[in-house]
N, C-alpha and C positions, 0 to 999 in steps of 0.2 A: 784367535785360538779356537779350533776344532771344543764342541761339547761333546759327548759321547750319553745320549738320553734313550737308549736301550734298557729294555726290563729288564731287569739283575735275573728274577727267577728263571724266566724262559731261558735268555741265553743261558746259564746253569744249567738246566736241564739239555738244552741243546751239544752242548761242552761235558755232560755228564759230570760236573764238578758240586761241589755242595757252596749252598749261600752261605755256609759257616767263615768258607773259605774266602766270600769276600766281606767279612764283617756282620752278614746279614744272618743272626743266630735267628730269629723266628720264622724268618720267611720259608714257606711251604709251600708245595705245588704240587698235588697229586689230579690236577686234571690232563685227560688225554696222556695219559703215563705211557712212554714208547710211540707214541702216536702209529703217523706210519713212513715211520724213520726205513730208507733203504736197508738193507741186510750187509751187501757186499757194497766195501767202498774202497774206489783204486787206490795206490800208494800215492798218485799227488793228492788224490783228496786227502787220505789220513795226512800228508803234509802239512797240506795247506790247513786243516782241523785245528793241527795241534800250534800252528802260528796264532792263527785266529784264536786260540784261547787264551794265550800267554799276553798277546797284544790288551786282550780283555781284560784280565785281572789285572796288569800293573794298569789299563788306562794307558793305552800310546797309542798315539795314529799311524800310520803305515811309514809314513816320511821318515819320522824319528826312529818307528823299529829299528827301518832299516841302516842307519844313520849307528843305533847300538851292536846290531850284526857285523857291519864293518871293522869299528872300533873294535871289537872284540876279534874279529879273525887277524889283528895285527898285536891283539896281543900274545904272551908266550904262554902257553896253557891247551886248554881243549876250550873250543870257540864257544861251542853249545856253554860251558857251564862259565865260560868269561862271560859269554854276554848275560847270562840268568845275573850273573854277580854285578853287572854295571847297573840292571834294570834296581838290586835290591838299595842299591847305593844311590838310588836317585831320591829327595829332600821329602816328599810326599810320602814315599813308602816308608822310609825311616820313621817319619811322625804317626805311621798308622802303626808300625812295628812298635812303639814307643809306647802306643796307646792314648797317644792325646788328642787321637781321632777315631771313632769308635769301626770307620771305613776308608778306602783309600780316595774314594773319590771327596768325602768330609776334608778327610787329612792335605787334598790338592786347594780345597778352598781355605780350610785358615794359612797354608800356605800364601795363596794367593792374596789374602786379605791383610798380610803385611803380621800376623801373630808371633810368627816365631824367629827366631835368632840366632848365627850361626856363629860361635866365636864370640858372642857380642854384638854381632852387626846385622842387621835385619834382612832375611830374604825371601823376597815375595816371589823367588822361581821355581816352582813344582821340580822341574825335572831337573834342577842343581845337582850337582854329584858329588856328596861328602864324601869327606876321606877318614885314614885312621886317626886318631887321636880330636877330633871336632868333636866341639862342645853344644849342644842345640837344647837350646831354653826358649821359652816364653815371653815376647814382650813386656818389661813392666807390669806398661796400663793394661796388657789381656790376662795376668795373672788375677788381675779383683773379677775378670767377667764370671759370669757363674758357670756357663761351659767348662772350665776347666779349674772352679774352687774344687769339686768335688774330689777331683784325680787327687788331690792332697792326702787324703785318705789312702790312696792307694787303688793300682787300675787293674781290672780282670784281666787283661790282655796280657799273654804271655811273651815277655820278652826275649828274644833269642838270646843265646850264650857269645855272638856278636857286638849285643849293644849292650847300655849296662844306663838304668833310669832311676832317678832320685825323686821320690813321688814327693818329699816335702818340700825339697827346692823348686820341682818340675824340671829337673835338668836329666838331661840324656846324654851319651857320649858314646862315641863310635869305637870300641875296644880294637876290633883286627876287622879285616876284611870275611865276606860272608863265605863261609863253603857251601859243597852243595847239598852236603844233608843238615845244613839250617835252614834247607825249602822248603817248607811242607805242604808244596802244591806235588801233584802225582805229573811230571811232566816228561817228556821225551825231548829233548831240546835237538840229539839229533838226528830228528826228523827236521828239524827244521831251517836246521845246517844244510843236509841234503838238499830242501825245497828252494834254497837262496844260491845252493852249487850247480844245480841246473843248470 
């Protein structure tokens, strides 16, 4: 499995996006502000830009992007906001969207470290793709860890009107499928439709 060990802030800054948006509420960068970024850039670059930022924040390698592009241009809808909808429904983001990960790339390791539970049954695969009515709780034995006693109390992380979170059970549940304005990243998706019609 591909790591992706890129500095959150730079690329941020690079993508024009905030580290709010990938979980990273302190992180700050004001060195080299603008640097000496070109002025004009052709329409495949802004393409390829806006690929590159979206692959960024959810965490996907290129293989898979394109693997959710497809999948999405076969389904019935508009492709661009099918595929934002399969990325939001992948097992990782849910658990960041939940809040019982304070990041999505945090949210891909307790995943993978076997924490969380779907229905009941344990799944240690990031990029799984729940559906509506799935139930995602916390292992037993990781409900004592101290990681996630706290959330008991209740998590800053604002839950979209998609999922619905029980901070004293630590149970989550997938209400409907996501629209597109329960994204609150600023994205063009098709730009990036165009760049894979090519």
């Amino acid at each position: 499995m591909a790591v992706n060990k890129q500095p959150i802030a730079k690329k941020c800054r690079a993508f024009d996006i905030s580290p709010a948006v990938m979980g990273y509420g302190n992180k700050k960068s004001t060195r080299n502000p603008g640097g000496n970024r070109r002025k004009k850039v052709s329409e495949y670059g802004a393409q390829l830009q806006e690929k590159q930022k979206v692959k960024f924040v959810y965490g996907v390698q290129e293989k898979q992007f394109r693997h959710y592009f497809e999948k999405a241009s076969n389904m019935k809808g508009i492709t661009g906001e099918c595929m934002l909808q399969l990325l939001e429904l992948r097992l990782d983001n849910v658990v960041y969207r939940l809040g019982l990960a304070k990041t999505r790339r945090m949210a891909r390791q307790v995943v993978g470290h076997g924490h969380i539970c779907v229905n009941g049954k344990k799944v240690d695969i990031p990029s799984y793709s729940v559906k509506v009515g799935d139930v995602i709780t916390l292992r037993q034995r990781s409900t004592e860890s101290e990681m996630f006693k706290s959330l008991r109390e209740g998590t800053t992380a604002v839950t979209p009107k998609w999922l619905n979170f029980d901070a004293p059970q630590l149970t989550g549940k997938v209400l409907a499928l996501p629209a597109r304005d329960d994204i609150d990243l600023q994205l063009q998706e098709n730009m990036i439709v165009e760049f894979y019609s090519r």
